[in-house]
VMD Tcl script that draws the C-alpha trace (Angstrom):
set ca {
  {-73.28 89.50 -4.06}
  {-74.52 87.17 -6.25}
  {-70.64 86.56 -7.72}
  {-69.08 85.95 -5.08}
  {-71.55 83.42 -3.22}
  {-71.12 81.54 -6.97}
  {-67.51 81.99 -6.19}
  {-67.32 80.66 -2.91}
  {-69.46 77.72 -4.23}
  {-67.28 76.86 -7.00}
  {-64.37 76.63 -4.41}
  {-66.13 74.45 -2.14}
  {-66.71 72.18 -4.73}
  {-63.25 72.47 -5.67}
  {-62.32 71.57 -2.08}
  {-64.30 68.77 -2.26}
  {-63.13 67.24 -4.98}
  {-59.67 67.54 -4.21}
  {-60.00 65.94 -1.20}
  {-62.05 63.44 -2.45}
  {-58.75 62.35 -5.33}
  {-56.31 63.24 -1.97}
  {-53.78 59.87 -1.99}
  {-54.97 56.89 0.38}
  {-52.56 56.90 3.59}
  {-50.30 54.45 3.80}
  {-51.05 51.69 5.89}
  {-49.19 50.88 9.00}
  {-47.90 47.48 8.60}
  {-48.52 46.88 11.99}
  {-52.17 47.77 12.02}
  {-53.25 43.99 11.59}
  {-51.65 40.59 10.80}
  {-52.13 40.32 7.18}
  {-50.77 43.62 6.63}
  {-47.49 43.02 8.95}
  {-46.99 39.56 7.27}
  {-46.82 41.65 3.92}
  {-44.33 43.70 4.77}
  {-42.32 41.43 7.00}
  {-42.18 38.90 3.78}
  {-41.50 41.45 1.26}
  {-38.98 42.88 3.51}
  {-37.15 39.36 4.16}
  {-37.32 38.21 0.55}
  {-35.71 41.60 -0.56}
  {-33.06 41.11 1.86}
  {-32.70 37.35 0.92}
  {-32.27 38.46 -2.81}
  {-29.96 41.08 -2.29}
  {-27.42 38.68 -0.93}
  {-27.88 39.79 3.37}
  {-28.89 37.99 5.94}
  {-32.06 39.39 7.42}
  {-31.20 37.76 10.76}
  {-28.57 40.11 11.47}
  {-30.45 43.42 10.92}
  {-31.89 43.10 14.56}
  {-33.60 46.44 14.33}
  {-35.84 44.86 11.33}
  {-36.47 41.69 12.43}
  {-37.64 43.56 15.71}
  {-40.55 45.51 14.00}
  {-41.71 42.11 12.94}
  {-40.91 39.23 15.18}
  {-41.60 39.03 18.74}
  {-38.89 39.33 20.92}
  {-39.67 35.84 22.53}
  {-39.07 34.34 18.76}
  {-35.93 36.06 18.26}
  {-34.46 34.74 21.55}
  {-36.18 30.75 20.82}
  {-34.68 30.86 17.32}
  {-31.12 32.51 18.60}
  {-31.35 29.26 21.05}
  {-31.90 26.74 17.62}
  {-28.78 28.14 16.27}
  {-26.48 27.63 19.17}
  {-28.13 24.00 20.10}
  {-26.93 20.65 19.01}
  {-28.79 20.00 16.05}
  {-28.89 23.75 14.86}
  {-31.33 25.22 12.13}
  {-32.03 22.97 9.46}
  {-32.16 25.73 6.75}
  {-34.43 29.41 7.49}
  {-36.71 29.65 9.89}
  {-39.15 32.23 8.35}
  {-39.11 30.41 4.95}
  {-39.10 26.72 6.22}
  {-36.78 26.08 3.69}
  {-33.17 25.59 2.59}
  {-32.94 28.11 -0.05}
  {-35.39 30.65 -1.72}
  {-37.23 31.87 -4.48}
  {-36.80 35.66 -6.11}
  {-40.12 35.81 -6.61}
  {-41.48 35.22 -3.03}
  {-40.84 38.76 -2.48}
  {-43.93 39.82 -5.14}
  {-46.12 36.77 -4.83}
  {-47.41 36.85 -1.12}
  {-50.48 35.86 -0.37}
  {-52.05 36.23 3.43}
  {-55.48 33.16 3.71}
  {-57.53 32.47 6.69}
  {-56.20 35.10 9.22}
  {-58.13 34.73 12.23}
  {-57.90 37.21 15.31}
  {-58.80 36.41 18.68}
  {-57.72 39.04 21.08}
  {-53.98 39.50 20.90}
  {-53.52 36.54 19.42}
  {-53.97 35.56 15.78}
  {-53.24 33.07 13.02}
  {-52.80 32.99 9.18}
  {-51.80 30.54 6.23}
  {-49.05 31.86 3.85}
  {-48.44 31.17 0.32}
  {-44.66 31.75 -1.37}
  {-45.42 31.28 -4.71}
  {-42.15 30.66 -6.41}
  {-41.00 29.94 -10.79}
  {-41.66 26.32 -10.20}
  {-43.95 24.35 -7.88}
  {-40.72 22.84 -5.76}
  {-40.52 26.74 -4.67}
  {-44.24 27.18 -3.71}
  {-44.39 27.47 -0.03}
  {-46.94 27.76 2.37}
  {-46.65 28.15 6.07}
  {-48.73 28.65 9.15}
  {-48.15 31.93 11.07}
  {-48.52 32.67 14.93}
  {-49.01 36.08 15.56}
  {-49.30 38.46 18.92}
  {-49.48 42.07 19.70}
  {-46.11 43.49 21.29}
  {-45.93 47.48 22.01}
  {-49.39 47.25 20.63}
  {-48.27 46.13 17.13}
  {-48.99 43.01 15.33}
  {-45.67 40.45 15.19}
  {-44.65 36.76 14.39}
  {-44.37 34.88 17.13}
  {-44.32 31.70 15.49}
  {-44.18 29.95 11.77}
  {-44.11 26.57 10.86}
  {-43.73 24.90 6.99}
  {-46.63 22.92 6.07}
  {-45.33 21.22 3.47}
}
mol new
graphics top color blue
foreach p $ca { graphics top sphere $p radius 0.5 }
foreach p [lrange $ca 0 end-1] q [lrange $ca 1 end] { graphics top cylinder $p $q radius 0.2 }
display resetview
């Protein structure tokens, strides 16, 4: 009797530690803005660098813009003046290592709505750039909605 109740506490403990070294779930990049603004850059970048346009993978861009962007910038490109280089970069052309050197500053969430800055952090400081993000919840997600260069 006295075995096996050492037994079953030398499992429990086993139990517990296991779970306690069990891997960390991934997080949803949509759970909150500075986690969706992550992904979405990482996600750009990498498609920047590997020589396709992000704008045309619509199912993407859809998991991390809001519809309401997508149609406003669609409407740059086909106006008079057109888009004066890429909209989610602010810029004319990009830097490799954007897609590793994100960093997410002064998110601030009110309701469905919330703001952060954005620093690109490029080889040189001409490729540093830093932005200001709208976000909103869509489909209960976190998304761009708008982002402006602020430099």
């Amino acid at each position: 009797m006295k075995r096996i109740a050492t037994l079953l506490a030398l499992v429990a403990a086993l139990a517990i530690c296991v779970a306690g070294n069990a891997a960390e779930p991934t997080k949803d990049p949509s759970s909150n803005p500075t986690e969706t603004i992550r992904s979405f850059y990482r996600w750009y970048v990498t498609e920047l660098i590997a020589n396709r346009d992000p704008m045309n993978n619509r199912t993407e861009l859809k998991r991390f813009a809001t519809d309401r962007l997508l149609k406003q910038i669609d409407k740059m490109k086909k106006g008079p003046d057109g888009l004066d280089g890429d909209y989610f970069v602010a810029a004319q052309d990009f830097d490799n290592l954007w897609a590793k050197n994100i960093t997410v500053s002064n998110v601030a969430i009110h309701g469905t709505k919330a703001t952060a800055d954005v620093l690109l952090e490029g080889a040189t400081p001409d490729m540093r750039r830093r932005l200001k993000l709208n976000l909103l919840t869509e489909g209960g997600t976190w998304k761009v909605d708008k982002v402006q260069g602020t430099e």
